[in-house]
N, C-alpha and C positions, 0 to 999 in steps of 0.2 A: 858473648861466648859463654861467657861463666852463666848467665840466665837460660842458657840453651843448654847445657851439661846440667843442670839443676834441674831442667824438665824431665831430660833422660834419664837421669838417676830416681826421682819417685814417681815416673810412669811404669820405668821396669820395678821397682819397688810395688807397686799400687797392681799391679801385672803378677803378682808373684801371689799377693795375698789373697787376689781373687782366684787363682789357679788351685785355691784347695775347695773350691766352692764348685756344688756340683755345676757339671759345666753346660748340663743342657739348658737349666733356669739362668745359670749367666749367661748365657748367651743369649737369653731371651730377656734379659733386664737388661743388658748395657744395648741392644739392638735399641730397645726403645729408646730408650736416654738418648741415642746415639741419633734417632731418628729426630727427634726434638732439637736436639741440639744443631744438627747441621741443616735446620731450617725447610722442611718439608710443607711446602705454599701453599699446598689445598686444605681447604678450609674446613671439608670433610672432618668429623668427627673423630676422633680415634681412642681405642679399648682403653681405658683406665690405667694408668699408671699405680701397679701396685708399690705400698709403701715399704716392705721388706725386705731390705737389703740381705741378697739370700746367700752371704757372709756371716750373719746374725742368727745364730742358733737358738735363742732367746734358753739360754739353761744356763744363767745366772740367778744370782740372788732374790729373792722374792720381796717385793716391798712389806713394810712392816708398821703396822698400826701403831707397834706399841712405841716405837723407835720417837727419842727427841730430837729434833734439829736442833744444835748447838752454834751459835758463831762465833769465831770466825770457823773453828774446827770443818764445819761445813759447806764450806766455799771449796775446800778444797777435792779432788777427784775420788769419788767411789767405786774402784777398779773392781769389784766383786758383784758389781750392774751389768748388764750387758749393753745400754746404752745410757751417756748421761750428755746433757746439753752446756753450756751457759751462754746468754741469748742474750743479746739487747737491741733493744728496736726504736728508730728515734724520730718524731717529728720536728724538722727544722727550716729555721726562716733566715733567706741570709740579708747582708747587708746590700747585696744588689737588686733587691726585693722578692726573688724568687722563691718558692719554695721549695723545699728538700727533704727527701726521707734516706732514712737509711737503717743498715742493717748489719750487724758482725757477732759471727757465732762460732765458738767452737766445739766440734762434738768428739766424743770419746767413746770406742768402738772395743768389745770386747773380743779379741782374739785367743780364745781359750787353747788354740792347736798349735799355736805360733809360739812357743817360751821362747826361743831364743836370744840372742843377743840384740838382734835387731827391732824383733817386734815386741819382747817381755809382756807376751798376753794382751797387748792394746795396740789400737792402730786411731789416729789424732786426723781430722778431717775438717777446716774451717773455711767459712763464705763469709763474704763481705760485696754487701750490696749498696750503690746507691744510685737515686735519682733525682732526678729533676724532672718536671714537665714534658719534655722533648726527647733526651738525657737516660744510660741506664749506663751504670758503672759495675762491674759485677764479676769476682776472681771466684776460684776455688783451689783448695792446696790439700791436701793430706802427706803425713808423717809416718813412722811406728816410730813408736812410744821410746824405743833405744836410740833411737838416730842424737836424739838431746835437742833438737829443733822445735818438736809443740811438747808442752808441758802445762801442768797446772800445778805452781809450788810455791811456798815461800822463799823467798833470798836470803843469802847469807845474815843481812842486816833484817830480816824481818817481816819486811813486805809481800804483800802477794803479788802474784806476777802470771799473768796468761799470755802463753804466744804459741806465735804458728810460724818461724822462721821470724821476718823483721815485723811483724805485725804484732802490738805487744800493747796490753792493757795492764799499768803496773798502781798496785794502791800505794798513795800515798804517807801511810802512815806503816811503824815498823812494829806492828803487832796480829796484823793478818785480816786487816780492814779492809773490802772492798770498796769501798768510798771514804774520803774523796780519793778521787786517780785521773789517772787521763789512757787516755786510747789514743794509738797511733799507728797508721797502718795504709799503703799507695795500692793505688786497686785500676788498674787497666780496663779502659772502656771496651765495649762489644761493637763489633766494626760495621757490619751492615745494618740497612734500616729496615729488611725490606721481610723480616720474621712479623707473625702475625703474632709473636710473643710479644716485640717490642725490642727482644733483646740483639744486639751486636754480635755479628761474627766477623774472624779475622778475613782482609781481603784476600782475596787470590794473586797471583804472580800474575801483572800487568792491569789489574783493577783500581782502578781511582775512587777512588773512595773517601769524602770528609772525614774525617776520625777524628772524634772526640778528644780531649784531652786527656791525659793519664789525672788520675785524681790524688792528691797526699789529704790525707784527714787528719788532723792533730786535734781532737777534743778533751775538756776536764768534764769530770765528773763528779756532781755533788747532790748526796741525799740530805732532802727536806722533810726526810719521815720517816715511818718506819719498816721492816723488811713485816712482809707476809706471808705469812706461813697458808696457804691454800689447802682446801680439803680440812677433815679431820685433825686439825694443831701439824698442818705439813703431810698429811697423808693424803693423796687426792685420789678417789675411786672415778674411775672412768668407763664402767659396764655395770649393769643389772647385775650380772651375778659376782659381781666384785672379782671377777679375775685377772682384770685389765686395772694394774692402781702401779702407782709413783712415790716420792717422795718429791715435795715441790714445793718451792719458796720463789718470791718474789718480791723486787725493788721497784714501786709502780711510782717512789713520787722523786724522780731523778733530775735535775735543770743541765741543762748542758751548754757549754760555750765553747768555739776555738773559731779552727779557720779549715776551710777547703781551698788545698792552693791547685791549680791547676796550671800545669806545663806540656807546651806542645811546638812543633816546628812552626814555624812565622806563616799561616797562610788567614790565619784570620785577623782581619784590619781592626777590628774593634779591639781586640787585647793589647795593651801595652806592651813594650820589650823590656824586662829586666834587667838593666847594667851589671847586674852580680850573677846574671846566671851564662852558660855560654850559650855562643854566639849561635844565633838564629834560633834560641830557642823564647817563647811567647810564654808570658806567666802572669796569672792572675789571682789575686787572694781573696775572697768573701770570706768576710767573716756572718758564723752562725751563731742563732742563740735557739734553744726550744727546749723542750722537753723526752723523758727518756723512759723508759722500760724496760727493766730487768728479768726475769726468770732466769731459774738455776733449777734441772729436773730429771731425776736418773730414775732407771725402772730395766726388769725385764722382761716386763710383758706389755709395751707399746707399740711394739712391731715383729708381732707374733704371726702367725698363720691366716688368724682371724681377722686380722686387722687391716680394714679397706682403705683407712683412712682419718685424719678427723680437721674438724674448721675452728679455728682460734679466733680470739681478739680481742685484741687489748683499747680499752678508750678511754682518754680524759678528760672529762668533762669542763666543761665551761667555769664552775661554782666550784671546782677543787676535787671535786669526788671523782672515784677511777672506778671500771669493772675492768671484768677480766670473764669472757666466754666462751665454754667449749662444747665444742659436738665430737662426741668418739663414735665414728661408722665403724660396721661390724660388717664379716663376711664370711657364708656359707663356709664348709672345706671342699667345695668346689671352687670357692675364689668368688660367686657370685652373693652381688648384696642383699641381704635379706632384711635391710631397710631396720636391723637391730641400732638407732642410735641410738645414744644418752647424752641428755644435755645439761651440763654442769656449770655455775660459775663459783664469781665471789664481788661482792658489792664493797668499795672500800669505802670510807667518810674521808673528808677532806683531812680529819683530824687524826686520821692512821686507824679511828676502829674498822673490825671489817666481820661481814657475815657472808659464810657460805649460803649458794643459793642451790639445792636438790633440784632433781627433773620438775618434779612439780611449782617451784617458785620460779619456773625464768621458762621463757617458750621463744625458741630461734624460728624462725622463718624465713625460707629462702622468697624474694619476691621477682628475682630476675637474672639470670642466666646468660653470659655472653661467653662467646669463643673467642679463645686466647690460647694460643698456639697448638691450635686442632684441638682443645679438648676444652666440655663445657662448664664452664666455672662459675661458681652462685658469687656475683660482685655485690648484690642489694640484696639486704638482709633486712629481717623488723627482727627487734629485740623489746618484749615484754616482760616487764616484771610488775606484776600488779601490786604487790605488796609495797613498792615503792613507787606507785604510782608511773612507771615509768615504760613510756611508748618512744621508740625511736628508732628510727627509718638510716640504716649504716650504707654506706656507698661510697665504693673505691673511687678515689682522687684521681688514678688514672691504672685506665685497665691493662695495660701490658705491664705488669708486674711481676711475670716468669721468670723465675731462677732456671738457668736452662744447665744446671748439674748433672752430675750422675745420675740422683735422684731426684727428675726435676720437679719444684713445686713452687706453688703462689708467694709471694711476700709482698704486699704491698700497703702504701697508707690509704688512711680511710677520712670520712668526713660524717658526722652525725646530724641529726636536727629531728624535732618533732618537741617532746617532753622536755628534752633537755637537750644541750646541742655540746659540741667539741670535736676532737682528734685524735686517730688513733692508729690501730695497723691490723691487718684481717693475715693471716696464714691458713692455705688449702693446701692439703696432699691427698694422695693418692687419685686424682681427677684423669 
C-alpha cells in the first residue's frame, strides 16, 4: 500500500511539472514513450524518438572554456545547467558464471518556472538497469528537488551522498570523495517477454506470467586511476560550430565487487529457500566482480532544438587502456536530420594519461543496423583511430537493450575485437 500511494503521489507530482509544458508537443512525446513502452509488436519501423524533453528550455548557463573542474567541489550539482547527469555503467561477471551489465544514473532537470517549495528550480529523475542474457531489470523514479528524496550533497559528517528515495550511492570517505563507496539500490524486473525491445511489462489482471526476480544490488566502489577531464581540460565540444559543448569528466578505471541478491515467490525449483527470509519466498545471491565507468556532465545546450541525438561508448580494453566515443547528431529546425554529426573522443593509457581525439583522428562507422523495439539501432560499429593504430569492430552482447522510459533509449553492453579486443557499453538516443 504505502508503494502504491508513493506512485500516486510522483505521478500526480511528474503530472503537474509536465502541465506547464506546452501541451500539444507533450502530447506528442509522452504518446511516443507511451507507445514504446506498452509494447507495440509490429516490427514496422517508427519516426525517431526526439531527444528533447520539451520540459527543457535549454536557457541556462552556457558551458565555459575557461571554467576549472575542481574535486571534490565538482561532484557536486550545477543547478545554473539546464541538464546535468552522473552515470555509471558497469560490466559484470558473476559467481554463477553469468554475465551482467548494468546501469544507474541520475539526472537533474532544470525547472526555472517552478521556484516553489516543492520543485526549487529542479526536478531529480533516475534509471537503473540491469541484465543478464535472457534477463532485463530496469525502474525509473523522479523527484522535485524540495520533496528531500533525490539529492546530490554532502552529509553532515562529510561524505558525498547520491539518491533517488532508497536507492543511494554514498562515498566513503568524509571529505567529498567519490571513491571508494558503494551503491545500493532493488530495481523490479519487466514482466513480459514478448517486446521486441527485450524489455518486461507488468502482467494484466488474470495473466500468468514467469516474472523475474526483484533484484537488490549492493556494490563497492574503487578507483585504480585517475578522473578525466574530456574535451579541452573538462570542456568537451560536441558541434562544428562549437555551440553544442559541456563540462564533462570522467572515472573510466573503476573495479567493482558486491552481490545481486535476488528474491521472489517459490515457483522456481532451481533457487534455494532462505530460512531468514519469509516464508515462501526464494533467494539467491551471486556474487559480482567487473569493471566500471563513471561520467559526471552538465550542459545547456545537449538537448536543444537541434539536437536528434548522439551514440556513446565507453570500452576497456584487454591491455588496460579505455576510450571513450561520441557522435553528436544534429537536426534541421524542421526536426529532420541533415546528417550534421561530429565525432569526438578521448583515448586513455592504462597509466591515467589521456589524449583527446578531434573529428579527424577517430572515424565511427555504423556497419549494421537491427530493430529493437520498432526503431533502427546501429548495434555494430568499426571504430578507427589510425594514429593509434587502432581498428576494432564493436558489437552489442545482446540486442534488446531498451530503456523503455519516458524518454526511451539504448543502454546496452558491448563486446570488441579486431586491433585490440575488451568490454564495454554503447548508449543511443533519439532513434
Amino acid at each position: 500500500m504505502f508503494r502504491l500511494i508513493k506512485v500516486i503521489i510522483v505521478t500526480v507530482l511528474f503530472s503537474l511539472f509536465l502541465s506547464a509544458c506546452d501541451n500539444d508537443k507533450h502530447n506528442a512525446d509522452i504518446s511516443v514513450a507511451a507507445e514504446t513502452y506498452n509494447g507495440d509488436l509490429d516490427a514496422k519501423q517508427k519516426p525517431p524518438q526526439r531527444i528533447n524533453p520539451n520540459f527543457l528550455r535549454s536557457s541556462g548557463k552556457t558551458a565555459d572554456p575557461s571554467y576549472q573542474i575542481t574535486f571534490p567541489f565538482d561532484h557536486l550539482p550545477h543547478p545554473n545547467f539546464d541538464i546535468e547527469w552522473w552515470y555509471l555503467t558497469s560490466n559484470l561477471k558473476g559467481d554463477d558464471g553469468k554475465a551482467y551489465s548494468l546501469q544507474w544514473t541520475l539526472f537533474r532537470f532544470a525547472q526555472r518556472n517552478r521556484q516553489d517549495d516543492w520543485y526549487q528550480g529542479q526536478i531529480y529523475m533516475a534509471h537503473a538497469s540491469l541484465h543478464s542474457q535472457s534477463e532485463h531489470w530496469f525502474e525509473e523514479r523522479f523527484a522535485p528537488a524540495g520533496l528531500g528524496n533525490a539529492f546530490v550533497e554532502k552529509t553532515s559528517a562529510g561524505a558525498i551522498e547520491l539518491a533517488m528515495d532508497d536507492w543511494k550511492w554514498l562515498g566513503e570517505l568524509k571529505n567529498g570523495s567519490l571513491f571508494p563507496s558503494t551503491l545500493n539500490f532493488k530495481i523490479r524486473p519487466l514482466v513480459s517477454t514478448t517486446l521486441d525491445s527485450g524489455a518486461r511489462l507488468p502482467a494484466q489482471n488474470g495473466e500468468t506470467s514467469q516474472v523475474p526476480p526483484q533484484a537488490s544490488v549492493s556494490l563497492k566502489l574503487s578507483s585504480i586511476g585517475p578522473f578525466i577531464l574530456q574535451g579541452q581540460d573538462g570542456y568537451s565540444i560536441k558541434s562544428a560550430q562549437g555551440r553544442h559543448a559541456s563540462h564533462y569528466y570522467s572515472q573510466p578505471f573503476i573495479q567493482v565487487d558486491g552481490t545481486i541478491h535476488f528474491a521472489e515467490q517459490s515457483e522456481k525449483p532451481e533457487l534455494s529457500i532462505d530460512a531468514s527470509s519469509t516464508s515462501g519466498t526464494v533467494t539467491n545471491e551471486v556474487k559480482v566482480k567487473g569493471l566500471a565507468w563513471y561520467d559526471h556532465e552538465w550542459s545547456s545546450a545537449l538537448v536543444d532544438s537541434e539536437t536528434a541525438g548522439w551514440d556513446w561508448m565507453s570500452l576497456h580494453f584487454d591491455n588496460g587502456d579505455k576510450l571513450m566515443a561520441f557522435q553528436m547528431r544534429l537536426s534541421n529546425a524542421d526536426g529532420e536530420s541533415n546528417n550534421m554529426s561530429y565525432q569526438t573522443g578521448t583515448y586513455i593509457y592504462a597509466n591515467g594519461d589521456s589524449q583527446s581525439l578531434l573529428p579527424q583522428d577517430i572515424e565511427l562507422s555504423i556497419l549494421q543496423n537491427q530493430m529493437v523495439a520498432g526503431r533502427n539501432m546501429p548495434l555494430k560499429w568499426e571504430v578507427n583511430i589510425p594514429s593509434k593504430a587502432l581498428k576494432v569492430i564493436v558489437e552489442a552482447t545482446k540486442a534488446k537493450s531498451y530503456n523503455p522510459s519516458i524518454f526511451p533509449y539504448y543502454e546496452g553492453a558491448v563486446s570488441f575485437e579486431g586491433t585490440h579486443s575488451g568490454i564495454g557499453f554503447l548508449e543511443l538516443t533519439g532513434y
